[in-house]
Structure formats: structure tokens, C-alpha cells
N, C-alpha and C positions, 0 to 999 in steps of 0.2 A: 309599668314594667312588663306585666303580664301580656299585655297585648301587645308590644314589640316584639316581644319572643315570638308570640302568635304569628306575628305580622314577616317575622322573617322565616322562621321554620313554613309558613307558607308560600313566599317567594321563593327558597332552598327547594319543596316539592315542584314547584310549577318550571324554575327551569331545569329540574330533573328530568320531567313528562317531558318537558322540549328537547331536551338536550338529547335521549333516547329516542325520539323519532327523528332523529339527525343522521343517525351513527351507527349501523348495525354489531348488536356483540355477537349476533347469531353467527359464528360460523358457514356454516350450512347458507343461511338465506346469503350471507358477501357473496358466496361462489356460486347462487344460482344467480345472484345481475351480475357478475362479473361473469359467468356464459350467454345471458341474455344478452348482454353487450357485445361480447367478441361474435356472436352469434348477430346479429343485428350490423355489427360492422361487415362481415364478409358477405351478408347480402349486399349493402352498401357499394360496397366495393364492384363485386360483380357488375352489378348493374351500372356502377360508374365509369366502370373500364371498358363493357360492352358499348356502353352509348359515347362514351368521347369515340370510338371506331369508325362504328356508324357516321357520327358525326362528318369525320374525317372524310370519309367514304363517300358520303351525298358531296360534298362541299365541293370534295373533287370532278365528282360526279357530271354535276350541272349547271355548277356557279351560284346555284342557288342555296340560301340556307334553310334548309328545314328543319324543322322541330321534329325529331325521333318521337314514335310513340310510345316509346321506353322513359321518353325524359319524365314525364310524370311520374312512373317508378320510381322512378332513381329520386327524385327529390321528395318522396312519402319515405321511401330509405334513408333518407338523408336525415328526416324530420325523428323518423321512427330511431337511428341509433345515436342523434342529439337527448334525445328522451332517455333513453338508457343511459348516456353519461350523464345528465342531470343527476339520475339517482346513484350513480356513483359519486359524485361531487357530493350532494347533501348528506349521502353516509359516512363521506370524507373513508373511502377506498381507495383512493391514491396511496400512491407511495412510491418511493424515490425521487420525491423531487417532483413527480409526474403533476399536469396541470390535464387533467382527459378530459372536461369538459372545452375546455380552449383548444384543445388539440384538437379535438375531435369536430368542431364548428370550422375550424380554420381547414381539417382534413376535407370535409363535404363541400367546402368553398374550391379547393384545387387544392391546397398547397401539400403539395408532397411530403416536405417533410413532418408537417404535422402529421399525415398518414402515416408515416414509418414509426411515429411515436405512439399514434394509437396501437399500433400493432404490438410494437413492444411492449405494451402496457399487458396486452393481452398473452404475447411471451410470458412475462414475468408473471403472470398469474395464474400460468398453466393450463391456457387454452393456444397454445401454437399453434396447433392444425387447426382450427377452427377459423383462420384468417389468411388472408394470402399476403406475401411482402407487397410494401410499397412500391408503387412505380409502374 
């Protein structure tokens, strides 16, 4: 009997320890990845919207497709504020409904409106200026 008690009062601590590196109660630490993020998307973006231009621009250009030497940027950007919504996913910092890691994978692949939702994400958690609208 003694050691069942033991046996659960030990699994109760161990997914305590897990469950708090899931989940931030910190205040303060949610809202510094929730600026590292929104902060990490509007680089993203920059460089996204620069080099689809470009893009545009050579194609027109010359009939030829060339690779910007911006694209590597943009997809370390890309890589880098995937990263960031990870750690808002495993703190489980959504909210509304919001899914910002799916959003934000789907945003850095093209899709637009997944980028208008990262943003709002970033709206709603009071980093607006920190990000430019979708589109």
C-alpha cells in the first residue's frame, strides 16, 4: 500500500516537472516569445515580400529563373520564426481558437491567409506594430 502511494505521488511530481516545461505561468517570459515571435515574423515577412519582387522582376527580366540571393535569407527566416511558434505551441500560448504553429508553417510556404492569422495572433497579443499586414 505504502509503495503505491509512493509509486503515484511520484508519477503526480514527474508529470508536474513535464507539464511546467510545457506551459509558461511566467507572465513576463509568454510576452518576451510572444515579441520574439512577432519580431521574427516581420523579419520573415520583409524578406518574403522583398524577394517574391525580385523574383518577379528577374523572371520578367530575362526569361530566366534565378534564385535571389535574398532566398536564403528568407528561408533561415522562415526556419527561424517556425522556431519561435514552436515555443509558443509547447507553452500552449494560443488563444482564440488560434493554431500559430500551423499557421505560421502554412504562412512561410505562401499562403496568405495563414499570414493574416499570424499577424493577428500578434494583434491580439499586442505586438501590432511589430508586424506588417498580410498580403
Amino acid at each position: 500500500m505504502i509503495t503505491r502511494t509512493v509509486k503515484r505521488a511520484a508519477a503526480l511530481v514527474v508529470a508536474a516537472v513535464l507539464m511546467s516545461g510545457c506551459s509558461s505561468d511566467d507572465p513576463a517570459q509568454a510576452k518576451e516569445w510572444q515579441r520574439d515571435y512577432c519580431t521574427k515574423l516581420r523579419s520573415w515577412q520583409d524578406m518574403a515580400h522583398a524577394t517574391t519582387g525580385s523574383e518577379a522582376d528577374a523572371d520578367a527580366g530575362d526569361g530566366q529563373s534565378a534564385r535571389s540571393p535574398d532566398f536564403d535569407d528568407t528561408d533561415s527566416a522562415g526556419h527561424s520564426v517556425i522556431d519561435a511558434s514552436k515555443r509558443l505551441d509547447r507553452a500552449g500560448l494560443e488563444h482564440g481558437g488560434t493554431h500559430i504553429l500551423d499557421d505560421t508553417v502554412d504562412a512561410v510556404g505562401g499562403n496568405i491567409g495563414a499570414e493574416s492569422r499570424a499577424v493577428s495572433y500578434c494583434d491580439s497579443s499586442g505586438f501590432e506594430t511589430l508586424v506588417r499586414s498580410a498580403g
